[in-house]
C-alpha positions in Angstrom: 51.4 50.5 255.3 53.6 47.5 255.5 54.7 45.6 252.3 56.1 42.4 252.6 58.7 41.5 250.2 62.4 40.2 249.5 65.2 42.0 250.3 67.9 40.1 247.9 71.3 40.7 249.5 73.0 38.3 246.8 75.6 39.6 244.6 75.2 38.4 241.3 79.1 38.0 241.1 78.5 35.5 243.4 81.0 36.0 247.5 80.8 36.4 250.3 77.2 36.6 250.5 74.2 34.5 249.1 71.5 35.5 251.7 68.1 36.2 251.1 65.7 37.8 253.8 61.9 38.7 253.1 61.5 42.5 254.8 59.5 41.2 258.0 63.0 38.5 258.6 64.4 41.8 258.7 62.6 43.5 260.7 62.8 40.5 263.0 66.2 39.4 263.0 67.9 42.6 262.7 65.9 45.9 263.2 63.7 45.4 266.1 66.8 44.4 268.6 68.7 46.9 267.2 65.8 49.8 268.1 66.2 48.6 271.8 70.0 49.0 272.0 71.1 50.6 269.5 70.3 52.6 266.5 68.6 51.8 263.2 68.7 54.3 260.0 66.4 53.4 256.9 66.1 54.4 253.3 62.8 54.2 251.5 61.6 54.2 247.9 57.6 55.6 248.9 56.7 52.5 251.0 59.4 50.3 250.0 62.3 49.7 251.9 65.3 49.8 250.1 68.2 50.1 252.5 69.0 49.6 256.3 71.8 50.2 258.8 72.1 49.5 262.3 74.9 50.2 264.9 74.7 49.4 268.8 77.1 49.9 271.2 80.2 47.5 272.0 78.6 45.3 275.0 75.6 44.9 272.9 77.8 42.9 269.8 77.9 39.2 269.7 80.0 37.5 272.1 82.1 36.3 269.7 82.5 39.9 268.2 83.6 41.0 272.3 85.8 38.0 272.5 87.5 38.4 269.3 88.3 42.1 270.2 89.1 41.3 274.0 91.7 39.0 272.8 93.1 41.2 270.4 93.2 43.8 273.0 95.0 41.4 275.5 97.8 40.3 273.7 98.6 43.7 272.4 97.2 43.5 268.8 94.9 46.3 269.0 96.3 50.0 268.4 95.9 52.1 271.8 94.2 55.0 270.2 91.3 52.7 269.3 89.2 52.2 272.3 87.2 49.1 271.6 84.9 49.0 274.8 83.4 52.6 274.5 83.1 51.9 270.3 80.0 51.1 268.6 79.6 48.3 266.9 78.1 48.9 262.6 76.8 45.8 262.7 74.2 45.8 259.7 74.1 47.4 256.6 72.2 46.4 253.6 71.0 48.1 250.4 68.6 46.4 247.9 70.8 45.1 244.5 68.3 47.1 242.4 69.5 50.6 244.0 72.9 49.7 244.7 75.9 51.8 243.2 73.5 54.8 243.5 75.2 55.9 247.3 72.4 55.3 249.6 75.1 52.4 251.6 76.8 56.0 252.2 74.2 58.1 253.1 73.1 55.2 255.8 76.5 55.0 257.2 76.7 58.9 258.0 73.7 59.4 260.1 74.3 55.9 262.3 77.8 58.1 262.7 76.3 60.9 264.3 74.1 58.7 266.5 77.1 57.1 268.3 78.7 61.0 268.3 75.1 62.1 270.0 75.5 59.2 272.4 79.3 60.5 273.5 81.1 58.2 271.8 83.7 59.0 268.9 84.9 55.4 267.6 83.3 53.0 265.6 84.5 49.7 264.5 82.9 47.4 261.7 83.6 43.3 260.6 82.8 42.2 257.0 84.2 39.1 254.5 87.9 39.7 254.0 87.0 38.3 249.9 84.8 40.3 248.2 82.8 42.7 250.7 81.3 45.6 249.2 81.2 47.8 252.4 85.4 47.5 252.8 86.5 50.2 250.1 83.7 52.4 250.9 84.8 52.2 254.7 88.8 52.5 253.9 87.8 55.4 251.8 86.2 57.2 254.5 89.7 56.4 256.7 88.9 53.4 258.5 91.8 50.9 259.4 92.1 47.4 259.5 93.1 45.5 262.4 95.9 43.4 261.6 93.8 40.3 262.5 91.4 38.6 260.7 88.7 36.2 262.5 88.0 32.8 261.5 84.0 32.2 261.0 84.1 29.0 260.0 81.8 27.3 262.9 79.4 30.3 263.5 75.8 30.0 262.6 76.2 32.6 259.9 78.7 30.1 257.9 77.0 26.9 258.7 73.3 28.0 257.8 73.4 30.9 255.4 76.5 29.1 253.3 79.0 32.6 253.1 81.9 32.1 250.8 84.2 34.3 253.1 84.9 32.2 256.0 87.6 35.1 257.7 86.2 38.3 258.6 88.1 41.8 258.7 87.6 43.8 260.5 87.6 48.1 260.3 88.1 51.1 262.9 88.1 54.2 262.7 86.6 57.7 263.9 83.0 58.8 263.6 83.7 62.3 263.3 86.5 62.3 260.3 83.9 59.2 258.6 81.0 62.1 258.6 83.0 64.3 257.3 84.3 62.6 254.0 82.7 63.1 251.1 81.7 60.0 248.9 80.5 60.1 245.3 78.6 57.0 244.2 
């Protein structure tokens, strides 16, 4: 049975991000594209849904996500071992502010791991706010690294229309494989 209701992504403490989707903006806007290219892991509370993560692979991200990489890659900013074009992309993750703190960002970050291992592929990469983004430590604690360059989202839609306070984005590498493998404790 499907429930429609809000999924608040607002931190009370206020950056980056003041969004607020209902379940079926979610499910049109992120989940359904993501279930033709990519992969999409959910966590439930009996029929409501209280987390989501999606991943797809690199030539599936936004153009601006390609360029901003491609550039990087170009002019040498972009460590060797990290091969960009065969990495997948974690581009959503979101966990309901009632059940946050309780691990469940965690335990939907593993299993979109092991998708991109299942689909051959053994790096992922990941962008968030550069101020105040609550994936970051749990990502550096798994042994992501940051690329040395941070993107300028000033002009995109997601600035302009949904008002984030982070206007630079970081963004995060690492390998699927040694990410499954930590252990986090909420």
């Amino acid at each position: 049975m499907y429930r429609d209701s809000l999924i608040r992504t607002k931190r009370p403490s206020g950056p980056p991000y003041f969004e607020e989707y209902t379940d079926c903006e979610i499910y049109e806007g992120v989940i359904a594209p993501h279930m033709k290219d990519g992969v999409v892991v959910y966590a439930t509370d009996s029929e409501t849904l209280i987390g989501f993560g999606c991943a797809i692979p690199f030539n599936r991200s936004p153009d601006d996500v390609q360029e901003f990489l491609s550039n990087l890659s170009k002019d040498g900013r972009l460590p060797r071992s990290f091969d960009y074009k065969n990495a997948w992309y974690m581009s959503e993750l979101g966990v309901r502010c009632s059940y946050r703190g309780m691990g469940i960002a965690w335990e939907l970050v593993r299993p979109r791991m092991l998708q991109v291992i299942a689909h051959g592929c053994s790096h992922y990469f990941m962008r968030t706010a550069s101020v105040g983004s609550n994936s970051m430590p749990m990502y550096m604690k798994s042994g992501a690294i940051p690329v040395s360059q941070q993107q300028d989202v000033s002009s995109t839609e997601q600035a302009t229309e949904n008002h984030t306070q982070s206007l630079q984005r970081i963004y995060l590498w690492g390998d699927c494989m040694n990410t499954v493998s930590t252990r986090m404790n909420p």
